[in-house]
C-alpha positions in Angstrom: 0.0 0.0 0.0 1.2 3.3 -0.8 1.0 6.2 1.0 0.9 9.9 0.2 4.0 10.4 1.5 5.6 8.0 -1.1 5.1 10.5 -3.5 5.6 14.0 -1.8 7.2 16.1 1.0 4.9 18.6 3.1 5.3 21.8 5.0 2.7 22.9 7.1 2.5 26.3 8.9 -0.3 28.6 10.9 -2.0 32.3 11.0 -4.8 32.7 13.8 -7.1 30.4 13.4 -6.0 29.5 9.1 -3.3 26.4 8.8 -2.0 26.0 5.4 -0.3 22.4 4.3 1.7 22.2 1.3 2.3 18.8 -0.6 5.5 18.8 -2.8 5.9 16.2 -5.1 9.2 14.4 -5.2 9.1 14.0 -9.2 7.1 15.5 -11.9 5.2 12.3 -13.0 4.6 12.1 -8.7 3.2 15.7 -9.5 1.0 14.6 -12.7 -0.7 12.3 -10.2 -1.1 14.7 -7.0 -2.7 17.5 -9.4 -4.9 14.9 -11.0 -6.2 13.4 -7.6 -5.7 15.5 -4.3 -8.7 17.6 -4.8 -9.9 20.3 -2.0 -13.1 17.9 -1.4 -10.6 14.8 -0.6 -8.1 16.9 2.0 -11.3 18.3 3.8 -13.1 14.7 3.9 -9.8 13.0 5.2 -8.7 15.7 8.1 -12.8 15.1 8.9 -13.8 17.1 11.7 -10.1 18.7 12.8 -11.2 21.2 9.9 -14.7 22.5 9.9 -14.1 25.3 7.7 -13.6 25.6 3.9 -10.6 24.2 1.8 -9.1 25.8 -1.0 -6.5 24.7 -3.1 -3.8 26.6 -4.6 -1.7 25.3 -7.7 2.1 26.1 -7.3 3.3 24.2 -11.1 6.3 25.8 -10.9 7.4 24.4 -8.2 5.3 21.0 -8.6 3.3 21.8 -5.6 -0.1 22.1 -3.9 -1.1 24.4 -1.1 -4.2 24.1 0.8 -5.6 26.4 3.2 -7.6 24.7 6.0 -9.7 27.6 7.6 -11.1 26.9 11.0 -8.4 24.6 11.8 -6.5 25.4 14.5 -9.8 25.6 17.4 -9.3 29.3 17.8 -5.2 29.6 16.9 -2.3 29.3 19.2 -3.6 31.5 22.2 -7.4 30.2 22.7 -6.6 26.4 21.5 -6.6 23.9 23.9 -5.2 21.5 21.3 -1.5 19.5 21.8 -0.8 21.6 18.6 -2.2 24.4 18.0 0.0 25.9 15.6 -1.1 23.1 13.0 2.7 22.3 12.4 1.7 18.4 12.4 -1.1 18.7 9.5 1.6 18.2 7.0 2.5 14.7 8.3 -0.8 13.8 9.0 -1.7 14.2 5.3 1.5 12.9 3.8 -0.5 9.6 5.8 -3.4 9.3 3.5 -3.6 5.8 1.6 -2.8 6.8 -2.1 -4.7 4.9 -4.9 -1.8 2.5 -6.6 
């Protein structure tokens, strides 16, 4: 079984209460696929209830990247969440473990 992370690096960082992940594909081909099957839709259904606001995806070709913006993510943001991290700095790695199609 593959993995998300078998085909991409992430980054993940915070502003208030806004966490943005970005998913950066190892090779172009890895790219091809990411940009044909990581849609908005699928990131907000897999993080579940951890984001209950929108998700927008941003499309960084010339880098081969993805950024997403997870609003509503971080329970308030760093000074009003009572969550282990409230800076979202683990929502990269949580996504890079998504079961990829093969």
């Amino acid at each position: 079984m593959r993995r998300l992370f078998d085909l991409a690096y992430g980054r993940s960082g915070d502003k208030g209460n806004i966490a943005n992940v970005s998913v950066i594909a190892r090779t172009p081909e890895d790219y091809a696929e990411i940009k044909a099957k990581l849609t908005a839709e699928r990131v907000k259904a897999f993080y579940g209830d951890l984001v209950p606001g929108n998700v927008i995806r941003y499309e960084l070709d010339n880098i081969e990247a993805l950024n997403f913006v997870l609003h509503g993510a971080l329970d308030g943001g760093a000074t009003r969440s009572l969550r282990i991290d409230p800076l979202g700095k683990s929502l990269a790695g949580i996504l890079l473990s998504m079961e990829w199609d093969t």
